[in-house]
ZAMAR-742124 format. One record per atom (N, C-alpha, C): residue number from 1; x, y, z. Coordinates in steps of 0.2 Angstrom, whole numbers, plus 2048, in hexadecimal, padded with zeros to 3 digits. Each point is the difference from the previous one (the first is absolute). Layout:
N
+-----+-----+-----+-----+
!   k !  px !  py !  pz !
+-----+-----+-----+-----+
! NUM !   X !   Y !   Z !
...
+-----+-----+-----+-----+
This chain:
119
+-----+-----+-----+-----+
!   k !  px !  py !  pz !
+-----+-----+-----+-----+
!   1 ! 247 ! 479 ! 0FC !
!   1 ! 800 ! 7F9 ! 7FE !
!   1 ! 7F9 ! 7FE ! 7FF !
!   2 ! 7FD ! 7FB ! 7FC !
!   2 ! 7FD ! 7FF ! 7FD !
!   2 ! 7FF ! 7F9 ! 800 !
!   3 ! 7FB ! 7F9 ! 801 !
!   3 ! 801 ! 7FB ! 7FE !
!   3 ! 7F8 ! 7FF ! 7FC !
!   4 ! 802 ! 7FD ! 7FC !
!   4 ! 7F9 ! 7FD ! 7F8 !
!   4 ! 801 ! 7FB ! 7FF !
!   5 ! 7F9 ! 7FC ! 805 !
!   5 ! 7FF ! 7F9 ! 7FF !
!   5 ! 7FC ! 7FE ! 7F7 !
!   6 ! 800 ! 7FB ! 800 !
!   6 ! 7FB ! 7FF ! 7FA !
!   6 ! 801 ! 7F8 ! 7FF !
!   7 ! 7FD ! 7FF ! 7FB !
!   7 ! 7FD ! 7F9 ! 7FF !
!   7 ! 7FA ! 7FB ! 803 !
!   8 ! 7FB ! 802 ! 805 !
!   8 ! 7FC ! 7FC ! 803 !
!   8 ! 7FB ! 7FF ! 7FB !
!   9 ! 7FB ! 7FC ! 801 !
!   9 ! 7FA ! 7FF ! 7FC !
!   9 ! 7FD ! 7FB ! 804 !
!  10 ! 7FB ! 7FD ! 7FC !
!  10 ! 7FC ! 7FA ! 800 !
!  10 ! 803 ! 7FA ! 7FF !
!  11 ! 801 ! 7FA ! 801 !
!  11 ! 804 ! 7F9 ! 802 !
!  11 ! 7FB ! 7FC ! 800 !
!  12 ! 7FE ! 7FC ! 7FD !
!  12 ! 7FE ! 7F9 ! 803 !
!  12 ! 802 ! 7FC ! 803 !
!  13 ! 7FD ! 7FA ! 807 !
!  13 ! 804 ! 7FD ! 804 !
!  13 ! 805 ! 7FB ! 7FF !
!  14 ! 806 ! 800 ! 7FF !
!  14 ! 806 ! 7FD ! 7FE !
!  14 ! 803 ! 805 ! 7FB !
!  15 ! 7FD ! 807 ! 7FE !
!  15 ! 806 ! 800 ! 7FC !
!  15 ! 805 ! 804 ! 802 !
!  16 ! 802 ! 806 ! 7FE !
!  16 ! 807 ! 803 ! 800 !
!  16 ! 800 ! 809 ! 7FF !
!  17 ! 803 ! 802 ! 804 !
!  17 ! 803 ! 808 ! 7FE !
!  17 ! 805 ! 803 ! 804 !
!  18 ! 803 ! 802 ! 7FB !
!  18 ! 806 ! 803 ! 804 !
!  18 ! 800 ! 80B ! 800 !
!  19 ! 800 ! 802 ! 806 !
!  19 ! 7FE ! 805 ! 800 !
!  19 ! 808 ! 806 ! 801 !
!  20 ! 800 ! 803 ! 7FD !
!  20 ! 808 ! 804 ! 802 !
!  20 ! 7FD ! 808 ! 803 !
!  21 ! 805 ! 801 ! 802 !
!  21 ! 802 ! 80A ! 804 !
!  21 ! 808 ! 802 ! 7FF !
!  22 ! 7FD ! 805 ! 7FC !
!  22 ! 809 ! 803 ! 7FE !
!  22 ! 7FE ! 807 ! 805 !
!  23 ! 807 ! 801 ! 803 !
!  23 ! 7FF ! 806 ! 803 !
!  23 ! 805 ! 803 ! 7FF !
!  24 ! 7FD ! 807 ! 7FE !
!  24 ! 803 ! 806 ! 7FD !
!  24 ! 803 ! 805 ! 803 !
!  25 ! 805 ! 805 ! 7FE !
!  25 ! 7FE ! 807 ! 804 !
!  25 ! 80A ! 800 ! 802 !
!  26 ! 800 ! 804 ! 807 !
!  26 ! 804 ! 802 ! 803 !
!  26 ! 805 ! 7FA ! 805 !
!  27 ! 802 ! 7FC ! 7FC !
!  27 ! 802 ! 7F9 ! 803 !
!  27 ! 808 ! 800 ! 800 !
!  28 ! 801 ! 7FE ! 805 !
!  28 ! 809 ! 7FE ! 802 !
!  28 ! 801 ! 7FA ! 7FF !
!  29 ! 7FC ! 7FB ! 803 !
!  29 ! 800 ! 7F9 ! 803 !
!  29 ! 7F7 ! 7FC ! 801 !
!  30 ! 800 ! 7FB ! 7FD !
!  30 ! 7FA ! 7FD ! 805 !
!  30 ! 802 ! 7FB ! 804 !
!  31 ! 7FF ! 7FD ! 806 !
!  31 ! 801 ! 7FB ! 804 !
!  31 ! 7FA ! 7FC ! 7FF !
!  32 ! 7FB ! 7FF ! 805 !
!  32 ! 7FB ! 7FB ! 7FF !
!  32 ! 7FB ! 801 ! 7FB !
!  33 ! 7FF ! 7FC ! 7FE !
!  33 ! 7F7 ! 803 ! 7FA !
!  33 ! 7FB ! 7FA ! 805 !
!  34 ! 7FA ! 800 ! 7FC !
!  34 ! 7FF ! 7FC ! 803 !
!  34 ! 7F6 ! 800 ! 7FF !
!  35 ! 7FE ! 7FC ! 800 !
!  35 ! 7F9 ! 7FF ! 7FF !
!  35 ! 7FA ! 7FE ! 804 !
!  36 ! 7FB ! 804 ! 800 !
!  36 ! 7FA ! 7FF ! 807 !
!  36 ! 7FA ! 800 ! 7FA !
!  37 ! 7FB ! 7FC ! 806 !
!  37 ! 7F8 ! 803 ! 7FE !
!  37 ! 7FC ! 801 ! 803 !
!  38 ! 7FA ! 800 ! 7FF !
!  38 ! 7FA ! 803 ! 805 !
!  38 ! 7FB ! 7FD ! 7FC !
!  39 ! 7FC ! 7F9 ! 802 !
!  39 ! 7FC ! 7FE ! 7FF !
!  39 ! 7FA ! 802 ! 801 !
!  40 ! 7F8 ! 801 ! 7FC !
!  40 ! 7FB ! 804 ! 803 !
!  40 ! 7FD ! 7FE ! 807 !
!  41 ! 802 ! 803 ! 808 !
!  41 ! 7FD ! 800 ! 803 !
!  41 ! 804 ! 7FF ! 806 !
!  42 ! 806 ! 801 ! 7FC !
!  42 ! 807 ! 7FE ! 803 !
!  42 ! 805 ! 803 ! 802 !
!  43 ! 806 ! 7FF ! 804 !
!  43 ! 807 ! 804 ! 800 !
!  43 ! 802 ! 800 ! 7FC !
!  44 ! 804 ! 805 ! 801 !
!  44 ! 807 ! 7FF ! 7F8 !
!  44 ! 804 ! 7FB ! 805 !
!  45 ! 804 ! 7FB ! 7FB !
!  45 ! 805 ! 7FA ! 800 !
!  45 ! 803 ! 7FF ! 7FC !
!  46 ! 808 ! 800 ! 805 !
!  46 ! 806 ! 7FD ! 7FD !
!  46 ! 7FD ! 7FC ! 7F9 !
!  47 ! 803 ! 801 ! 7FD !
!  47 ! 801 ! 7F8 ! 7FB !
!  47 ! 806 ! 7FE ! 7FE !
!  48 ! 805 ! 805 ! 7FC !
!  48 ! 807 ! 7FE ! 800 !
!  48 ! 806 ! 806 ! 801 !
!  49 ! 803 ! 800 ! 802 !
!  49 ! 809 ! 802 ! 7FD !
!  49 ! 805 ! 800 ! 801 !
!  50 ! 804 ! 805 ! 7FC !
!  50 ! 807 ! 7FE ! 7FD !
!  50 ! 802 ! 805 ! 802 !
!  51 ! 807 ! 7FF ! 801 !
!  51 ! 806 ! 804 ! 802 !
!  51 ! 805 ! 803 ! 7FA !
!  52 ! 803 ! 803 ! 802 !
!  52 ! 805 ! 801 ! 7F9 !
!  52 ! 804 ! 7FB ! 7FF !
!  53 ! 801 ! 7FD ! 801 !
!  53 ! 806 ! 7FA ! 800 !
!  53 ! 7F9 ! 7F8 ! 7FF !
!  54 ! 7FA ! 802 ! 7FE !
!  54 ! 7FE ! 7FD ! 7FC !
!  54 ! 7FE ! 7F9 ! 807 !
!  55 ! 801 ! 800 ! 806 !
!  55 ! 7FB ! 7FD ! 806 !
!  55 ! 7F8 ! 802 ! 800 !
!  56 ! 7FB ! 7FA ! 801 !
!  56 ! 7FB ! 7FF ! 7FD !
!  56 ! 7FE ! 7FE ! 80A !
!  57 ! 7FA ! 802 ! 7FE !
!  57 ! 7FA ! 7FF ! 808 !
!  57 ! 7FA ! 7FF ! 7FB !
!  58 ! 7FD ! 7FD ! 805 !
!  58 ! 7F8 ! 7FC ! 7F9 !
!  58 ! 7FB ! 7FF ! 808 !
!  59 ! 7FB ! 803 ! 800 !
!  59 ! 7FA ! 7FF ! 804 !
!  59 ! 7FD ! 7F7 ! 800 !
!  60 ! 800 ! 7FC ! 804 !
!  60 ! 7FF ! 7FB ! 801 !
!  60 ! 7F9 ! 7FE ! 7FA !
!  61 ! 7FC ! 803 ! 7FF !
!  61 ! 7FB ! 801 ! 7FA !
!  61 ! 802 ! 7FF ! 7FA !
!  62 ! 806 ! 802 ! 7FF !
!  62 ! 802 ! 801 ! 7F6 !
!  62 ! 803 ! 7FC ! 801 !
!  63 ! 806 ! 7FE ! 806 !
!  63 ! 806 ! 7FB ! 7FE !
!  63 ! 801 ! 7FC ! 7FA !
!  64 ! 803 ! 7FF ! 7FB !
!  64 ! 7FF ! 7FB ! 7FA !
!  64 ! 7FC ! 802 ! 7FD !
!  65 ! 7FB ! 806 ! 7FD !
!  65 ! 7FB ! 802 ! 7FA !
!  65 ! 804 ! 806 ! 800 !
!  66 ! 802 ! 804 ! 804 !
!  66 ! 800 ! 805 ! 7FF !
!  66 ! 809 ! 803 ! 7FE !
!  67 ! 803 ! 804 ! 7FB !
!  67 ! 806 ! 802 ! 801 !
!  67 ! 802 ! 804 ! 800 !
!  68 ! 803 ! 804 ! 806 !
!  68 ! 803 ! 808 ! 7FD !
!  68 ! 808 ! 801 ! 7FE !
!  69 ! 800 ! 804 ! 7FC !
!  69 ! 809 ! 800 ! 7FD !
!  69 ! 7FF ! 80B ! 7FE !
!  70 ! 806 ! 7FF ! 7FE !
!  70 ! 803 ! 809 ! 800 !
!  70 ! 803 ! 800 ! 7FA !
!  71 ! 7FE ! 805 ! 7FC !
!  71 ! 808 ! 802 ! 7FA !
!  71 ! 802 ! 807 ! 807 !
!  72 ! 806 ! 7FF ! 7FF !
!  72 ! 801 ! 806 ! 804 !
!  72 ! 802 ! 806 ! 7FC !
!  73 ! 802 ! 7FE ! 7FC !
!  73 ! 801 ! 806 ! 7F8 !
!  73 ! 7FB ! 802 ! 7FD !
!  74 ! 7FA ! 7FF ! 804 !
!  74 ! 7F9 ! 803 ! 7FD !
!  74 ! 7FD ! 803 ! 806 !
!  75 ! 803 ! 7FD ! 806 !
!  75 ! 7FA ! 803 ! 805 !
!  75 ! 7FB ! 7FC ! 802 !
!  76 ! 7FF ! 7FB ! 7FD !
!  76 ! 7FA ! 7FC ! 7FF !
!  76 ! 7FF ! 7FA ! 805 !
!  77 ! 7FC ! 7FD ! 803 !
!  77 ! 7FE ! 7FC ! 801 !
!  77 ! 7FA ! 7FD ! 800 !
!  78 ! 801 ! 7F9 ! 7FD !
!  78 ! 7FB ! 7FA ! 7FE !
!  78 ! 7FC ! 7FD ! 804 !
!  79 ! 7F8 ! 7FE ! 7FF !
!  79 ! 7FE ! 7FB ! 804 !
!  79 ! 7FE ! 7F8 ! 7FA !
!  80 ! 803 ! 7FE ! 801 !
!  80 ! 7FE ! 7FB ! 7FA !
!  80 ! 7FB ! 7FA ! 805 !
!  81 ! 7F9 ! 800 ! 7FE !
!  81 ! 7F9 ! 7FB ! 804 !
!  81 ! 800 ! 7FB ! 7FC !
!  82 ! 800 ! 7FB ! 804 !
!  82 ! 800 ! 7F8 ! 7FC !
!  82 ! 7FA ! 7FD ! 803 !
!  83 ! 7FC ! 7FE ! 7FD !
!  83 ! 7FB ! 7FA ! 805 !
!  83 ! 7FA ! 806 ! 803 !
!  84 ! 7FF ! 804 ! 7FC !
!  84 ! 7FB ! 806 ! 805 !
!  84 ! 7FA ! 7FD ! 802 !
!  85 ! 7FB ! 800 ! 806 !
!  85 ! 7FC ! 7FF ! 804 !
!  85 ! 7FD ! 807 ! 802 !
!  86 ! 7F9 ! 7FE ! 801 !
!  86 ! 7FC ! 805 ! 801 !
!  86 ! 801 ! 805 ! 805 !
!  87 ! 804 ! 7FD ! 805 !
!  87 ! 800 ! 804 ! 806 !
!  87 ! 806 ! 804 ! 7FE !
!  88 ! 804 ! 7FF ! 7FD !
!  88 ! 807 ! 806 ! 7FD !
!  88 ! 7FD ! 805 ! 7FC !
!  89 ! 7FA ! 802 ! 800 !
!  89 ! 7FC ! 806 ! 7FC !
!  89 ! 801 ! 804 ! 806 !
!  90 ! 803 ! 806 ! 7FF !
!  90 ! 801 ! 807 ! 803 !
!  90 ! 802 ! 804 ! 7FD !
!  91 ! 801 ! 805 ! 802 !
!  91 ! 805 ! 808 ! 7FD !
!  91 ! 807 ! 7FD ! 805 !
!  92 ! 805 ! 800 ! 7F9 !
!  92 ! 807 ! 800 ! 800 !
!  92 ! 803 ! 805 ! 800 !
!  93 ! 804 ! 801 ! 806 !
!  93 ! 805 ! 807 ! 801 !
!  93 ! 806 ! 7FE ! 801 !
!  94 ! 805 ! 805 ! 7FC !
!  94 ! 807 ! 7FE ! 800 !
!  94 ! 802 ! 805 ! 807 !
!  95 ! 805 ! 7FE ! 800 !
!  95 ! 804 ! 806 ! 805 !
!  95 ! 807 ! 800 ! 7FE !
!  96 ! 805 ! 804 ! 802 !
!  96 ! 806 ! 800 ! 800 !
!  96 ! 804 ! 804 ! 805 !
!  97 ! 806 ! 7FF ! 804 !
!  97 ! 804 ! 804 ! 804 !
!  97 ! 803 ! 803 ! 7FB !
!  98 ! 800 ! 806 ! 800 !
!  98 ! 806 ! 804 ! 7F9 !
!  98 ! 805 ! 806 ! 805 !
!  99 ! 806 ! 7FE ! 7FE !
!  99 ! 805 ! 805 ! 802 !
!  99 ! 7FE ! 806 ! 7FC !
! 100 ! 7FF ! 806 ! 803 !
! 100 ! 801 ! 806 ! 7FB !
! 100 ! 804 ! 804 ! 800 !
! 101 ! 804 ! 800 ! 805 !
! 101 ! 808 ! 800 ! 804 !
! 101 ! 803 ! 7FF ! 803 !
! 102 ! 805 ! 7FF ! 801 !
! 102 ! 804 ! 7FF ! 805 !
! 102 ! 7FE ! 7FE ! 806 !
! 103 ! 7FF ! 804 ! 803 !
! 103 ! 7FB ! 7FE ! 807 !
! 103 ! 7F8 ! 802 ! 801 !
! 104 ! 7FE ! 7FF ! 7F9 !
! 104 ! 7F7 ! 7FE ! 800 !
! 104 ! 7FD ! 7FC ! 7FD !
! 105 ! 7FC ! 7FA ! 804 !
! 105 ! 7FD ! 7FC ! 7FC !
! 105 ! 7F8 ! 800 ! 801 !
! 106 ! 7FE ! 7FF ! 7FD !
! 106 ! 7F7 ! 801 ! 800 !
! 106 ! 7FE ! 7F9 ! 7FC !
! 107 ! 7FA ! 800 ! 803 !
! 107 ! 7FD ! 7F9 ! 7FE !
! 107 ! 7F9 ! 805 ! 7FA !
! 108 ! 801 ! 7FD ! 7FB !
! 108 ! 7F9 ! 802 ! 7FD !
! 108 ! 7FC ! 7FB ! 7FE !
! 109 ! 7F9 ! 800 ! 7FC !
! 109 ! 7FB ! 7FB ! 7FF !
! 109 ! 800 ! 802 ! 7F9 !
! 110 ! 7FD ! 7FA ! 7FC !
! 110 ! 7FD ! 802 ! 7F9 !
! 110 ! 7F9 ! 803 ! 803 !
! 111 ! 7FC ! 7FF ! 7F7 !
! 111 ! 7F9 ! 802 ! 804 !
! 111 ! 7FB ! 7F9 ! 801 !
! 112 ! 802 ! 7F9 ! 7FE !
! 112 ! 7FC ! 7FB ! 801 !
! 112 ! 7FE ! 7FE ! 7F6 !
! 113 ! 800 ! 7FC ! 801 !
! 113 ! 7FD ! 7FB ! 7FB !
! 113 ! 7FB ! 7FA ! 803 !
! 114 ! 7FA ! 7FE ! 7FA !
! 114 ! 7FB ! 7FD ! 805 !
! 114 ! 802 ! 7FB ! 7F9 !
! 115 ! 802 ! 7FA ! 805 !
! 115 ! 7FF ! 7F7 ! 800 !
! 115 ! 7F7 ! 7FF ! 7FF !
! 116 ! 7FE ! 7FE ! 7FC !
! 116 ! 7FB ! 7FA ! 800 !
! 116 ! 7FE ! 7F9 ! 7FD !
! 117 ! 800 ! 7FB ! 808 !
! 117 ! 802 ! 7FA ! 7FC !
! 117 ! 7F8 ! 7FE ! 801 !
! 118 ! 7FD ! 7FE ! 7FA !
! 118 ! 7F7 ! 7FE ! 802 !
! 118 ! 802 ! 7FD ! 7F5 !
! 119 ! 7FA ! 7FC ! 800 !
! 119 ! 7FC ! 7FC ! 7FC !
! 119 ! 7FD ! 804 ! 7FE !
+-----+-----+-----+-----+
């Protein structure tokens, strides 16, 4: 299994991007997806996620900028950034809990997409 973020870039303060991770490969089922970062000089943190039934958890920090959502028919889940600030510049990592059978579920990571929000 396999997860490929994509979409980060450069952002000026207030604007917008939305980042996605499709994850490929040997999959029965996904349960949670879900989004972290690691800002320069920092731990990796929470930021958002979603369950398969589409329940949302939001880091006190994004609450109301930030939005996560799923196609579950692609495998995919979204970060859509409203209102970016400087301090949301980090490497963005998806995860996902993926059933790959019956009785095995594994947690994998993408590889990271780098947010930068700067003038």
């Amino acid at each position: 299994v396999q997860l490929q973020a994509s979409g980060g870039g450069l952002v000026p303060p207030g604007g917008s991007l939305r980042v996605s991770c499709t994850a490929s490969g040997r999959i029965l089922r996904i349960n949670n997806m879900g989004w972290y970062r690691r800002a320069p000089g920092k731990q990796r943190e929470l930021v958002a996620t979603i369950s398969s039934g589409g329940t949302t958890n939001y880091a006190d920090s994004v609450k109301g900028r930030f939005t996560i959502s799923r196609d579950n028919a692609k495998n995919t889940v979204y970060l859509q950034m409203n209102s970016l600030k400087p301090e949301d510049t980090a490497v963005y990592y998806c995860n996902a809990e993926v059933v790959v059978t019956t009785f095995n579920e594994y947690v994998y990571w993408g590889q990271g997409t780098l947010v930068t929000v700067s003038s």
